[in-house]
N, CA, C and O atoms as a MOPAC input file, in Angstrom:
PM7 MOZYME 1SCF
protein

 N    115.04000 1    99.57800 1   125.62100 1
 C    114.24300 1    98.77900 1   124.71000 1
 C    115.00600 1    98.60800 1   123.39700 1
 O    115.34300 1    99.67900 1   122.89200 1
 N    115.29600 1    97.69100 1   122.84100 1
 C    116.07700 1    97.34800 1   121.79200 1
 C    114.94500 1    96.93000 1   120.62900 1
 O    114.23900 1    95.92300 1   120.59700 1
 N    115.01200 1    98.01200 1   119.71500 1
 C    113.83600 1    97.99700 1   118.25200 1
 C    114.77900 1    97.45500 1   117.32300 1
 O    116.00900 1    97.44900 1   117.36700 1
 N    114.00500 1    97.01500 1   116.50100 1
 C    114.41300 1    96.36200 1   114.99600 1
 C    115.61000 1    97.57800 1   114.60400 1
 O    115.58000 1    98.75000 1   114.98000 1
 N    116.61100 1    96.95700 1   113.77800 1
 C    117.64800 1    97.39500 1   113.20400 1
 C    117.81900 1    97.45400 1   111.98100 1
 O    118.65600 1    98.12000 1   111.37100 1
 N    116.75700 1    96.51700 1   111.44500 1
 C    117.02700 1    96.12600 1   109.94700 1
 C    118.23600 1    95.02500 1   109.55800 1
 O    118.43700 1    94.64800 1   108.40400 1
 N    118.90000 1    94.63900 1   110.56400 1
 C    119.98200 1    93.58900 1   110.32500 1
 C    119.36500 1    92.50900 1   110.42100 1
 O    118.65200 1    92.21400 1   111.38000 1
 N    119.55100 1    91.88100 1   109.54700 1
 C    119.50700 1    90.36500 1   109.72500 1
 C    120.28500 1    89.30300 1   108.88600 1
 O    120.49400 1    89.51900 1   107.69200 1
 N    120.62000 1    88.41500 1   109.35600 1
 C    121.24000 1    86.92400 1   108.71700 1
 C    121.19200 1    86.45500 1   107.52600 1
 O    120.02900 1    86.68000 1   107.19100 1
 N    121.77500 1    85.88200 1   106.55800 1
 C    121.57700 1    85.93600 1   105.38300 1
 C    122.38100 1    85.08500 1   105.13700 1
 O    122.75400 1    84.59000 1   106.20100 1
 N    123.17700 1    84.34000 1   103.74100 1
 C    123.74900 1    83.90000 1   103.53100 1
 C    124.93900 1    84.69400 1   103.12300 1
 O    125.67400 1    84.01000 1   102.41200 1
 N    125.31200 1    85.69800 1   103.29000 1
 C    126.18900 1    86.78000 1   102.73500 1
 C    126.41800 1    87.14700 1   104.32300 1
 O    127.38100 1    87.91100 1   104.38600 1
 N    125.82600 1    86.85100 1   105.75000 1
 C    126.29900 1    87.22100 1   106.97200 1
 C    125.36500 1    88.09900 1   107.25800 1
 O    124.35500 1    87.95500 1   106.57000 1
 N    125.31700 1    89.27900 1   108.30700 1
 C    124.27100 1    90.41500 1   108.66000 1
 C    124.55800 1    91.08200 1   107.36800 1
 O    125.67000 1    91.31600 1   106.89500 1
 N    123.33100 1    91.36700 1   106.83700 1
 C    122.83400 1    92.22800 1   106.07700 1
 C    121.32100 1    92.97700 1   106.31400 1
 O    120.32800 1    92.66500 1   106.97200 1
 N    121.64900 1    94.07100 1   105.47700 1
 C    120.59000 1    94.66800 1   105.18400 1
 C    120.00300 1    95.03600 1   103.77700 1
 O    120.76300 1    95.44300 1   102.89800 1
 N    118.64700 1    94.89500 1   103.55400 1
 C    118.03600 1    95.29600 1   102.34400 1
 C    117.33100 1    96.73400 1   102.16000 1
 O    116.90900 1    97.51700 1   103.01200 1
 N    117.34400 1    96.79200 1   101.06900 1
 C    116.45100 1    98.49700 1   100.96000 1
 C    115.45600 1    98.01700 1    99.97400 1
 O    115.98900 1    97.36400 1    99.07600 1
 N    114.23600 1    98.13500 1    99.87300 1
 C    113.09200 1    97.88400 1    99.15400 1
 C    112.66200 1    99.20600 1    98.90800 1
 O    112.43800 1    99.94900 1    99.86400 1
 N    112.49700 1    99.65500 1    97.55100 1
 C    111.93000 1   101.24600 1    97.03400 1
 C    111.50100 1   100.70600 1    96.10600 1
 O    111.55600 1    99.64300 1    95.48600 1
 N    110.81000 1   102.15600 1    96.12100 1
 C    109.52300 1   102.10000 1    94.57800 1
 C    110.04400 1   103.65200 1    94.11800 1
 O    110.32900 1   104.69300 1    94.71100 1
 N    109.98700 1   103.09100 1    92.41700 1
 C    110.20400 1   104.65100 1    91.87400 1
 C    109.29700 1   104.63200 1    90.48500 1
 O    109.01400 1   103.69900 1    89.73300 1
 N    108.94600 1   106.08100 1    90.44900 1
 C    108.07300 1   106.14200 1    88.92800 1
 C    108.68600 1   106.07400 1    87.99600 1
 O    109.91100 1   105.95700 1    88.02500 1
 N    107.84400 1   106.14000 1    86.69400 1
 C    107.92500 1   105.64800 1    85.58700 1
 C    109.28300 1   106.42900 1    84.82300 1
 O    109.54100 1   106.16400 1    83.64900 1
 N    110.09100 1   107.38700 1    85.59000 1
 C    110.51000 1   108.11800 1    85.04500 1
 C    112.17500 1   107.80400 1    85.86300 1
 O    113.10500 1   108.56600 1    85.59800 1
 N    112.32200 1   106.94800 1    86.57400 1
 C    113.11100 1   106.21400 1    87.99700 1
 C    113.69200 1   106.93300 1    89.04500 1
 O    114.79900 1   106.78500 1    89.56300 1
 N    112.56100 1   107.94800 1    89.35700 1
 C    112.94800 1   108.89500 1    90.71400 1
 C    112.43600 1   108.18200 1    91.89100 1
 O    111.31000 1   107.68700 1    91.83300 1
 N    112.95700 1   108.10700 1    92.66600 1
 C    112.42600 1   107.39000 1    93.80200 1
 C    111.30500 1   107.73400 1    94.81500 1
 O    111.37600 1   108.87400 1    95.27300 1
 N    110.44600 1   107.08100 1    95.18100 1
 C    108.74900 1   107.60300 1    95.86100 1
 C    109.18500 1   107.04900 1    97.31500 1
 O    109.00000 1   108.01700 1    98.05300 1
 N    109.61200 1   106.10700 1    98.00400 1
 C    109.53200 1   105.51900 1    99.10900 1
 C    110.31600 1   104.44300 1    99.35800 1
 O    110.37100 1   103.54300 1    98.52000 1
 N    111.12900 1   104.36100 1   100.69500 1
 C    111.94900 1   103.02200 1   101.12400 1
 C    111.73400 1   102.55800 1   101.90600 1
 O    111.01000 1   103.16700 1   102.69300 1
 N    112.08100 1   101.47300 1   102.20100 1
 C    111.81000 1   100.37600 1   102.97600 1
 C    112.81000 1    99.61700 1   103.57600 1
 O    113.06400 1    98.60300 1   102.92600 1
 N    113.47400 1    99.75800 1   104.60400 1
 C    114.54700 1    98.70600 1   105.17300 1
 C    114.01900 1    97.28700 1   105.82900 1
 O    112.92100 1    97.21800 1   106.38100 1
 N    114.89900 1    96.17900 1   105.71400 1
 C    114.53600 1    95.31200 1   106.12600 1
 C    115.90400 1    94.68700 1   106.86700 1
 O    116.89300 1    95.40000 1   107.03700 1
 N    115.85000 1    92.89300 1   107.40700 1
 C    116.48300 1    92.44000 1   107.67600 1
 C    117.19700 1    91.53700 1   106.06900 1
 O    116.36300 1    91.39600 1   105.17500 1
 N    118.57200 1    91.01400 1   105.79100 1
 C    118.61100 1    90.48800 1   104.82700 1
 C    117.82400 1    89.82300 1   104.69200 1
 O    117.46600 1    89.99200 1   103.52700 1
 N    116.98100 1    88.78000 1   105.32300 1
 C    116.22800 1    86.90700 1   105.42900 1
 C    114.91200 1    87.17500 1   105.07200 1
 O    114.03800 1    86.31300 1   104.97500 1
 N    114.68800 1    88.97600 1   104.77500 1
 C    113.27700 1    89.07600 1   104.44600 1
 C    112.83500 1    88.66900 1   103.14800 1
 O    113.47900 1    89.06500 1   102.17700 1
 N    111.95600 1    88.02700 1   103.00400 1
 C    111.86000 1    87.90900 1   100.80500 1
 C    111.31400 1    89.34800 1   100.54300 1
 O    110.77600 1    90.02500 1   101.41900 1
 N    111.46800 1    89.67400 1    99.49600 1
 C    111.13000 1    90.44600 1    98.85600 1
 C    109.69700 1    91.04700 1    98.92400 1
 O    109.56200 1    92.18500 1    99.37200 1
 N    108.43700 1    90.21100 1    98.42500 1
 C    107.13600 1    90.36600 1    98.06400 1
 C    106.76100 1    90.57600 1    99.47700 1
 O    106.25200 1    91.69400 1    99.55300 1
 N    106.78000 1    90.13900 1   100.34400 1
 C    106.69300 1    90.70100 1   101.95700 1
 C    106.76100 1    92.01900 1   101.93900 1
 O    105.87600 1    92.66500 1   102.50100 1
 N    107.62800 1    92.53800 1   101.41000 1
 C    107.12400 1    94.35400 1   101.84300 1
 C    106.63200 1    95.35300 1   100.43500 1
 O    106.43800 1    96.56800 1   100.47900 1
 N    106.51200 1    94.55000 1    99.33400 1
 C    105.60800 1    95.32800 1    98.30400 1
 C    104.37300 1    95.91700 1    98.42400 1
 O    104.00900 1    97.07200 1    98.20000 1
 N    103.72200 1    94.84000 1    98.85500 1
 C    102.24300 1    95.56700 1    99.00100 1
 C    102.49400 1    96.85800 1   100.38900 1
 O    101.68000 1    97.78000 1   100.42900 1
 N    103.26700 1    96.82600 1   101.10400 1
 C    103.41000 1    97.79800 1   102.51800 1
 C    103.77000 1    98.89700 1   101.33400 1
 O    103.02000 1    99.87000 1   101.25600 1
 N    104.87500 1    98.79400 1   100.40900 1
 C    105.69500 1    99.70900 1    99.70000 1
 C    104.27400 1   100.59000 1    98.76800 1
 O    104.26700 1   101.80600 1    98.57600 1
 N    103.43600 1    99.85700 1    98.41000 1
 C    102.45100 1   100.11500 1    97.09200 1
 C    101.19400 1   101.03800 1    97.84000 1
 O    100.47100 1   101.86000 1    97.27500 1
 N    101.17000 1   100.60800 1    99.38700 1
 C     99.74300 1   101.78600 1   100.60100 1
 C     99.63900 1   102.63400 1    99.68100 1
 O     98.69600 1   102.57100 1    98.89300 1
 N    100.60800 1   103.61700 1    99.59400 1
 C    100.43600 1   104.90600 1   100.20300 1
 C    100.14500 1   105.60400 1    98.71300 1
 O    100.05700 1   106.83100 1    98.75200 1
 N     99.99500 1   105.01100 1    97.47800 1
 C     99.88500 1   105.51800 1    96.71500 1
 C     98.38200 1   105.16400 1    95.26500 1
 O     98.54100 1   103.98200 1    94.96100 1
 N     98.02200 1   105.33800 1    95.01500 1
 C     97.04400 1   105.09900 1    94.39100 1
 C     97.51000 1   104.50600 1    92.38000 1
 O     97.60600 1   105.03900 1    91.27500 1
 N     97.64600 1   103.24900 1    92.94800 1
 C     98.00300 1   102.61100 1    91.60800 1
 C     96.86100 1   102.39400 1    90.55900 1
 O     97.16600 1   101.91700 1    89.46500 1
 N     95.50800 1   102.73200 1    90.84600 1
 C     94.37900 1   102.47900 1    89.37200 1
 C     95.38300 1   102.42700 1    88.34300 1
 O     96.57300 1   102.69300 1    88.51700 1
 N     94.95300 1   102.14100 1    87.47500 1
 C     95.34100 1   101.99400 1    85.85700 1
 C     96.94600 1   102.75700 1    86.03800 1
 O     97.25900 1   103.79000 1    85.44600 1
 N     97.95200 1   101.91000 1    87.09200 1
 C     99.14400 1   101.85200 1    86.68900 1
 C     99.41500 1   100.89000 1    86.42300 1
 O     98.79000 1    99.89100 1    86.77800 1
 N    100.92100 1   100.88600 1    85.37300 1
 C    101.56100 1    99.41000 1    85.33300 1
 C    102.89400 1    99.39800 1    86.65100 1
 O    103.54700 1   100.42800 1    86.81900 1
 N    103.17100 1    98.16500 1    87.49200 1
 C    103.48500 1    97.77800 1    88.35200 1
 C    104.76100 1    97.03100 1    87.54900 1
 O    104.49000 1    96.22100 1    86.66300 1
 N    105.86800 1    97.26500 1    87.81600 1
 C    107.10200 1    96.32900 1    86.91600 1
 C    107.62800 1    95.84900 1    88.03100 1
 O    107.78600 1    96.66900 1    88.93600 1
 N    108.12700 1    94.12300 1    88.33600 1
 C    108.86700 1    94.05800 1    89.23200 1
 C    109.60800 1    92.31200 1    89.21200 1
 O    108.78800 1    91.40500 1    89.35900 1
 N    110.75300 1    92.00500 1    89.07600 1
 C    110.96000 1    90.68500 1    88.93200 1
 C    110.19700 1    89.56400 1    89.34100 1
 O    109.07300 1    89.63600 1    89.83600 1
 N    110.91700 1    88.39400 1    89.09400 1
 C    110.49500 1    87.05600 1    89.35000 1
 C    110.14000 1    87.40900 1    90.96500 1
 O    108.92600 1    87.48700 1    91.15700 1
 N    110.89200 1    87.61400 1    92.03600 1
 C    110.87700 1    87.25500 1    93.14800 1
 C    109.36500 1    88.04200 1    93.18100 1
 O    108.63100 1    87.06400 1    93.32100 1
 N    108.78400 1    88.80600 1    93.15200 1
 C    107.35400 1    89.75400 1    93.74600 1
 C    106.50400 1    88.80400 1    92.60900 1
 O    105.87200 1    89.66700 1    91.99900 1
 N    106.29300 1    88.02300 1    92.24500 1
 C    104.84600 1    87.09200 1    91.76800 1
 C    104.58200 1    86.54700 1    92.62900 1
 O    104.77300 1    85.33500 1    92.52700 1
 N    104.14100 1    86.93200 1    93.64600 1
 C    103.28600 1    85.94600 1    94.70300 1
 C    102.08500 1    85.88600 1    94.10000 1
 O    102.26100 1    86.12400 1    92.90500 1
 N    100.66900 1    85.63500 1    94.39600 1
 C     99.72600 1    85.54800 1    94.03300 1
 C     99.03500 1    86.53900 1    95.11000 1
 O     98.16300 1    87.34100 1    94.77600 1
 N     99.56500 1    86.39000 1    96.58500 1
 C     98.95000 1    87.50700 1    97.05200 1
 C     99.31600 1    88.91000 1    96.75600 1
 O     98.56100 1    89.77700 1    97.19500 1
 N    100.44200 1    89.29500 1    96.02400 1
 C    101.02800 1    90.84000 1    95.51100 1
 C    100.22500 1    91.07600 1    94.45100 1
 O     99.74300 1    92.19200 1    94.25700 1
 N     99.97800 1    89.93000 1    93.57400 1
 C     99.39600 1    90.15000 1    92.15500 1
 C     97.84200 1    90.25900 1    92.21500 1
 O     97.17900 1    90.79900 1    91.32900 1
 N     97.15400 1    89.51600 1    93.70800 1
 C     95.93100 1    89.63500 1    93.60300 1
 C     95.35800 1    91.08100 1    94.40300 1
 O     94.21100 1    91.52700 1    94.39000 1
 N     96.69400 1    91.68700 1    95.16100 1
 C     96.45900 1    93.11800 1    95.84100 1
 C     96.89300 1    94.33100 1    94.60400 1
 O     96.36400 1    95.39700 1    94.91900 1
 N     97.35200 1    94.40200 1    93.86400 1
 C     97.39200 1    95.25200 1    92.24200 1
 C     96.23000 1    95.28400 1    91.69500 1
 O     95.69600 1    96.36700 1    91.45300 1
 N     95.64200 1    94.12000 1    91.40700 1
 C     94.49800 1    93.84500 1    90.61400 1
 C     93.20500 1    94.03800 1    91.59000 1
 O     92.03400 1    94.05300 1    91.21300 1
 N     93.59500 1    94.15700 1    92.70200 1
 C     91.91200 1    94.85900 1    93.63500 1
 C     92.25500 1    96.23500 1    93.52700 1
 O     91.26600 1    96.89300 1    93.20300 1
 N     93.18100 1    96.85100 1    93.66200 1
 C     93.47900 1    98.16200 1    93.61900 1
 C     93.38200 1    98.56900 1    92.04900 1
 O     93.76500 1    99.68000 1    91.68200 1
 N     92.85800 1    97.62500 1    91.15000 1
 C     92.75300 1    98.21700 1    90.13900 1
 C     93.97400 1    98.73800 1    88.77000 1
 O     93.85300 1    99.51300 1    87.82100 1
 N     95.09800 1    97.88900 1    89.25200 1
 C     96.11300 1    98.31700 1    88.91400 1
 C     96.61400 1    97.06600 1    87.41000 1
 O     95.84600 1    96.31400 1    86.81100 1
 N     97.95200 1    97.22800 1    87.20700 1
 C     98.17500 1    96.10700 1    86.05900 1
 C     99.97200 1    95.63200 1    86.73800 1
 O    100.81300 1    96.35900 1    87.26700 1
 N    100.00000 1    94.47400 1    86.49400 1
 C    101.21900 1    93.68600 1    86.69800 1
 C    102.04600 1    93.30400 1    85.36200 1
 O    101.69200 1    92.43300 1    84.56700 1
 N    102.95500 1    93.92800 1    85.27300 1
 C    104.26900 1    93.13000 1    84.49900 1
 C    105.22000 1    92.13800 1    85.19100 1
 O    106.40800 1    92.46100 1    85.17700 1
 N    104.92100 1    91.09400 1    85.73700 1
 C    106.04900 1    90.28400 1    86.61500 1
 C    105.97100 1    88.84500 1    86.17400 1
 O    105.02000 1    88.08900 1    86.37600 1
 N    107.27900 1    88.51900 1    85.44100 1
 C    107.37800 1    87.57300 1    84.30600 1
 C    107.24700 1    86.54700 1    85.61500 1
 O    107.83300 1    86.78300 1    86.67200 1
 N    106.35500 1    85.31500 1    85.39600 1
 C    106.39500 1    84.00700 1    86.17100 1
 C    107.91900 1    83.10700 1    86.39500 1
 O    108.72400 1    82.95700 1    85.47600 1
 N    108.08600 1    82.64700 1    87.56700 1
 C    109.28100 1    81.57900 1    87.59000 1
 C    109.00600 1    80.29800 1    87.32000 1
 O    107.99000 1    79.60200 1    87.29600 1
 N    110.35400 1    80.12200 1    87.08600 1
 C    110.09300 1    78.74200 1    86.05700 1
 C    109.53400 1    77.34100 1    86.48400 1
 O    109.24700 1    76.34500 1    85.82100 1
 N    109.48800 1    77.57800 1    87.64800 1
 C    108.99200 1    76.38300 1    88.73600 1
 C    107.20100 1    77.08900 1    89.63400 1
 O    106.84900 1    76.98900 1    90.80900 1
 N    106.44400 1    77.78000 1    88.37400 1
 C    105.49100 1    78.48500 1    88.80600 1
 C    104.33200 1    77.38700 1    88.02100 1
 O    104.19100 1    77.50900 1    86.80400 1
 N    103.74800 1    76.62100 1    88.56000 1
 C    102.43500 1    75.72300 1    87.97500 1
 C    101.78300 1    76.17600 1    87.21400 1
 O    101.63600 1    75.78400 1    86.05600 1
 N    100.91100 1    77.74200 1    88.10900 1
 C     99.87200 1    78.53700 1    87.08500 1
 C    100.86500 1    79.34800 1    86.38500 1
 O    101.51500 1    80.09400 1    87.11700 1
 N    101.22400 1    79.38400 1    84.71400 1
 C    101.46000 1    80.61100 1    84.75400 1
 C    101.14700 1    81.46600 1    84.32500 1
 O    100.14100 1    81.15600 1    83.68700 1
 N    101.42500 1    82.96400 1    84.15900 1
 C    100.60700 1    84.20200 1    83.22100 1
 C    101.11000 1    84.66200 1    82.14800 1
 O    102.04300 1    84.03600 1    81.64300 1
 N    100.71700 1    85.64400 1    81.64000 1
 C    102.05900 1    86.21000 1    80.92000 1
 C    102.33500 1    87.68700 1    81.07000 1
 O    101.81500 1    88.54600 1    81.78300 1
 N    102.99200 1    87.71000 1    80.47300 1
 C    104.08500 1    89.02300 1    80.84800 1
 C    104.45600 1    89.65700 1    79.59300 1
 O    105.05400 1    88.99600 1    78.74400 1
 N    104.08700 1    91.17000 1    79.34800 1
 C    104.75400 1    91.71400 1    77.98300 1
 C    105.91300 1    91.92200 1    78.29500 1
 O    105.92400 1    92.13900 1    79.50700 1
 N    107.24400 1    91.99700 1    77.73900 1
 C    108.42800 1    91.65900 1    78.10700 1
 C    108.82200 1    93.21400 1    77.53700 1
 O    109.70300 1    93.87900 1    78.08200 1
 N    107.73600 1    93.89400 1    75.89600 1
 C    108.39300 1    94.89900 1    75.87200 1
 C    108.18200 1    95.92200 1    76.92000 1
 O    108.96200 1    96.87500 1    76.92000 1
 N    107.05700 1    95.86000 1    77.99400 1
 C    106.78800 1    96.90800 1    79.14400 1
 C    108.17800 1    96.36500 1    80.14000 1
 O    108.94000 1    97.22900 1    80.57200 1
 N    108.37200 1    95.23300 1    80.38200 1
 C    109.10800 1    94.48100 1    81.31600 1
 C    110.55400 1    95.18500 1    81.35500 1
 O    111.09300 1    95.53100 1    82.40600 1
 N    111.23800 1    95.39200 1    79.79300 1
 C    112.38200 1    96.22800 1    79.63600 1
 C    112.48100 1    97.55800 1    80.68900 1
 O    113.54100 1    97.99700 1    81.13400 1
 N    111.27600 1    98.03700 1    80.95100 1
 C    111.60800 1    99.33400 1    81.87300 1
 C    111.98800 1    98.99700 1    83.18900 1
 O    112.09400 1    99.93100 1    83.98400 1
 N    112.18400 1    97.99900 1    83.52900 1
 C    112.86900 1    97.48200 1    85.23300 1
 C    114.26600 1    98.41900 1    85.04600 1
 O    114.88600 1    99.07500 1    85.88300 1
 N    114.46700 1    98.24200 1    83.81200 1
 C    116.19200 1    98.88400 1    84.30100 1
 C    116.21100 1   100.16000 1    85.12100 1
 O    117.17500 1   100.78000 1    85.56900 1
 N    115.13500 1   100.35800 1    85.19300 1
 C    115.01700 1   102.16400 1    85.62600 1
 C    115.01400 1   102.04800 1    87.39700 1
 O    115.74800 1   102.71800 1    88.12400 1
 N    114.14400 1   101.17100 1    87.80200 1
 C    114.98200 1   101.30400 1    89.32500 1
 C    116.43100 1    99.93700 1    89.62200 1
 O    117.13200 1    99.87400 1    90.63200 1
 N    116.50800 1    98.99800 1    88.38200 1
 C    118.35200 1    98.85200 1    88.68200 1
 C    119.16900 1    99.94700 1    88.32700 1
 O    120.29800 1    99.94900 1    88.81700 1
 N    118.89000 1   100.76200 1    87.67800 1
 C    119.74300 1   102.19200 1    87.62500 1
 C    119.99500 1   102.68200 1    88.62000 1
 O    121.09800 1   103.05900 1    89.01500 1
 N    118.73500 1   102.74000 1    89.26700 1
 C    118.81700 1   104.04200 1    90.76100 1
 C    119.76400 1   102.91100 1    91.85200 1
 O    120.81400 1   103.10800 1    92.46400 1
 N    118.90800 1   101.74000 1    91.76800 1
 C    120.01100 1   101.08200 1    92.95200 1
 C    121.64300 1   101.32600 1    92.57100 1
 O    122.52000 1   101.49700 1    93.41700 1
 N    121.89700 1   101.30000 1    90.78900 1
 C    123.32400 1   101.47800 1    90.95600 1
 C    124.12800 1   102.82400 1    91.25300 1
 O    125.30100 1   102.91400 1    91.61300 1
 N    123.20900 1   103.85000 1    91.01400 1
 C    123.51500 1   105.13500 1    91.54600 1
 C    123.65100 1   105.21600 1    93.02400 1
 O    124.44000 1   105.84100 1    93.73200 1
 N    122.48600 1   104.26600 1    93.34900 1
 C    122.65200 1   104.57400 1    95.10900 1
 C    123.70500 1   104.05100 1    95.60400 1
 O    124.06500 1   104.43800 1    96.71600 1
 N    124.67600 1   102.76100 1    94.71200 1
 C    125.42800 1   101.73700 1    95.81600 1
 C    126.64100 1   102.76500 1    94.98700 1
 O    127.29800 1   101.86800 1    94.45900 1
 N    127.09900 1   103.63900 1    94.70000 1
 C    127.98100 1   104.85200 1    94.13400 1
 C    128.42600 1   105.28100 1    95.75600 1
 O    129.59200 1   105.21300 1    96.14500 1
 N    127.04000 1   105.82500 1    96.80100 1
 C    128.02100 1   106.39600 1    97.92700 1
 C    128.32100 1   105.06200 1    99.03700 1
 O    127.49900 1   104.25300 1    99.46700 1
 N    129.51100 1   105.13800 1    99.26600 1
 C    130.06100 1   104.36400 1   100.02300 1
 C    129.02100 1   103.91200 1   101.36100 1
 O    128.48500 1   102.82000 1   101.54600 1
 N    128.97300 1   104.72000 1   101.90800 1
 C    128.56800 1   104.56100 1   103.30000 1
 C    127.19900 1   104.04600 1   103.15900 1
 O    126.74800 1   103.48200 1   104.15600 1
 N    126.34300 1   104.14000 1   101.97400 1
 C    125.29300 1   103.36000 1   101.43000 1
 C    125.63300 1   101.23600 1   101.35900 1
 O    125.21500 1   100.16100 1   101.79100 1
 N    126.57000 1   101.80500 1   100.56400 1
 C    126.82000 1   100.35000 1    99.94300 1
 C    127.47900 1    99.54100 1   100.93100 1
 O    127.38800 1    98.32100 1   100.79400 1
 N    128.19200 1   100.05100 1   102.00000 1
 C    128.70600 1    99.08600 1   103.71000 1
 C    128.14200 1    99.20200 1   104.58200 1
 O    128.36200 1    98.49200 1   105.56400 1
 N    127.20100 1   100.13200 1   104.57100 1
 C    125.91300 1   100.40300 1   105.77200 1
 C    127.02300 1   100.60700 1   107.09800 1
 O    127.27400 1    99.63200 1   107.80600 1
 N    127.56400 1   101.74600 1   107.33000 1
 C    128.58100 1   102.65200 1   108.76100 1
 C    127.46900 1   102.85400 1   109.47000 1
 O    127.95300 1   102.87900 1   110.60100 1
 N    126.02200 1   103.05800 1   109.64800 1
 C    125.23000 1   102.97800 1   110.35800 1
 C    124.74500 1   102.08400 1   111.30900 1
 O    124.21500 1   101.00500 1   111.04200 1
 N    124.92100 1   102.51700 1   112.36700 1
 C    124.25000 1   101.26400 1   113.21000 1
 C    123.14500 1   100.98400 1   113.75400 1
 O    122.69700 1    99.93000 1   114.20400 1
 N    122.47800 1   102.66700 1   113.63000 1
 C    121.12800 1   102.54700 1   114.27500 1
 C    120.43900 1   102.58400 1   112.51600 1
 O    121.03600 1   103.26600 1   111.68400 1
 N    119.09600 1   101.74600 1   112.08800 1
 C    118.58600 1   102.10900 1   111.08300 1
 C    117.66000 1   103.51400 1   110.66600 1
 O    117.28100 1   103.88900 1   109.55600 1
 N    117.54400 1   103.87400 1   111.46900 1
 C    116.90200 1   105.29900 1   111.39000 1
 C    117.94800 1   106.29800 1   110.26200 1
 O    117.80600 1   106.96200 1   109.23500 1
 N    119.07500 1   105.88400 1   111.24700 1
 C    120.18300 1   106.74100 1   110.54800 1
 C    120.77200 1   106.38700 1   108.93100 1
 O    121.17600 1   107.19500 1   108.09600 1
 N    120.66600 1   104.91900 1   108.82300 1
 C    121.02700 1   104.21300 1   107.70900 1
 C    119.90100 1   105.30000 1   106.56900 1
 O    120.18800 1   106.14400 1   105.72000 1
 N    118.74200 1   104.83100 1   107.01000 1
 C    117.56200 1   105.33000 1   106.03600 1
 C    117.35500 1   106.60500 1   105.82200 1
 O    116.86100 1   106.98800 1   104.76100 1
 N    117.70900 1   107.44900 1   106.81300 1
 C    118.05000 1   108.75900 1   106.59600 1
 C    119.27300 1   109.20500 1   105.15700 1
 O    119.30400 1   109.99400 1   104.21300 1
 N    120.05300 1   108.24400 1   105.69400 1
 C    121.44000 1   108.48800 1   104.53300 1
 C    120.95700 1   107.77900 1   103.31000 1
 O    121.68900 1   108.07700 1   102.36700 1
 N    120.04600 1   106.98900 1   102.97900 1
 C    119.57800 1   106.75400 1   101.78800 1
 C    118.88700 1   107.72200 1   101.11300 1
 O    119.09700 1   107.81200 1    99.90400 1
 N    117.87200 1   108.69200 1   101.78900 1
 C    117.51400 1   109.40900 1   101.42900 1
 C    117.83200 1   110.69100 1   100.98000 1
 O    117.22200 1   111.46800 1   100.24600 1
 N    119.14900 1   110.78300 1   101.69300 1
 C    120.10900 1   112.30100 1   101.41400 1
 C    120.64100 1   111.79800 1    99.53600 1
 O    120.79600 1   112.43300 1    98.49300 1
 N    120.75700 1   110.46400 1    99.90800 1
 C    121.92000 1   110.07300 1    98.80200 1
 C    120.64800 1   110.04500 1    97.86100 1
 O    121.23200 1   110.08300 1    96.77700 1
 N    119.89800 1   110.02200 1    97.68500 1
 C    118.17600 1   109.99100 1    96.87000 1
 C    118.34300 1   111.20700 1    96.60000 1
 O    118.48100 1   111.47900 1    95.40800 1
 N    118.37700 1   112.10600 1    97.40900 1
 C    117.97100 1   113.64600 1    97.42300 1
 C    119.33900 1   114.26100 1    95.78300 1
 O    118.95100 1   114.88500 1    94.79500 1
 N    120.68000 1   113.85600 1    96.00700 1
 C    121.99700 1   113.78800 1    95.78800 1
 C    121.72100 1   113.31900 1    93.93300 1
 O    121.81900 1   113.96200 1    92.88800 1
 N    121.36500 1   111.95900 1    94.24500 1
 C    121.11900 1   111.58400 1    92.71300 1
 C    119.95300 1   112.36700 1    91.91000 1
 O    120.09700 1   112.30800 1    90.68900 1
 N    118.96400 1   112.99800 1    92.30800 1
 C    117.87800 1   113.77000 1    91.72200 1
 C    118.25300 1   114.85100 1    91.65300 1
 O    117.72600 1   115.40400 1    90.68800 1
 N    118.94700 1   115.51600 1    92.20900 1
 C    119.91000 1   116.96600 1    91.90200 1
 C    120.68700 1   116.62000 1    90.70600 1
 O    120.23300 1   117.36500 1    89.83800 1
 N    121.33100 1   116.11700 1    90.34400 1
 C    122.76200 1   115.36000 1    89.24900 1
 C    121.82600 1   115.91200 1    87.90100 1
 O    122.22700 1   115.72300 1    86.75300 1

């Protein structure tokens, strides 16, 4: 039986994505592999289950303003920082000084793409890929 791999097609060729969430502090809570061709906001709300966001703030670029991500935060009771794109009809607004804290999981991604075998994916089965993200998670929170 041949299961999902997490590879997929892209304009960059087979790739793969990693989708994580980390707290306010940019330790990492949970990952998510995908195929490259996946968008983004497709696996946020999967990423956001398992944790109880009430009266958190949610930081996350242009690409995660869907209206269905923003209207699953706000049933859960939660708050959105995700500045609108520029080709967005309705738009909202966005405090830009909360917005500054994104750098905190582009940090961790740049710590993570540090181990090699992260950043070329030598894995072929994804089990194993995601496993080695997590060692290398484990690796940067020790430091």
């Amino acid at each position: 039986m041949v299961e999902n791999q997490a590879i997929g097609l892209s304009r960059g060729g087979r790739t793969t994505k990693i989708h994580a969430l980390v707290d306010g502090l940019g330790n990492p809570l949970v990952f998510r592999l995908t195929g490259g061709q996946v968008h983004d906001s497709q696996v946020a709300s999967e990423l956001l289950e398992g944790f109880d966001i009430s009266q958190s703030n949610i930081i996350a670029d242009k690409a995660y303003g869907t209206a269905k991500l923003r209207q699953y935060i706000e049933d859960k009771a939660g708050v959105y920082t995700i500045p609108p794109k520029e080709n967005t009809k309705d738009k909202w607004t966005c405090d830009y000084h909360v917005y500054c804290e994104r750098h905190l999981i582009e940090n961790f991604f740049s710590q993570l793409k540090n181990f090699r075998r992260i950043a070329t994916r030598y894995d072929k089965l994804a089990h194993v890929y995601l496993a080695t993200v997590y060692i290398a998670s484990i690796c940067i929170l020790l430091k």
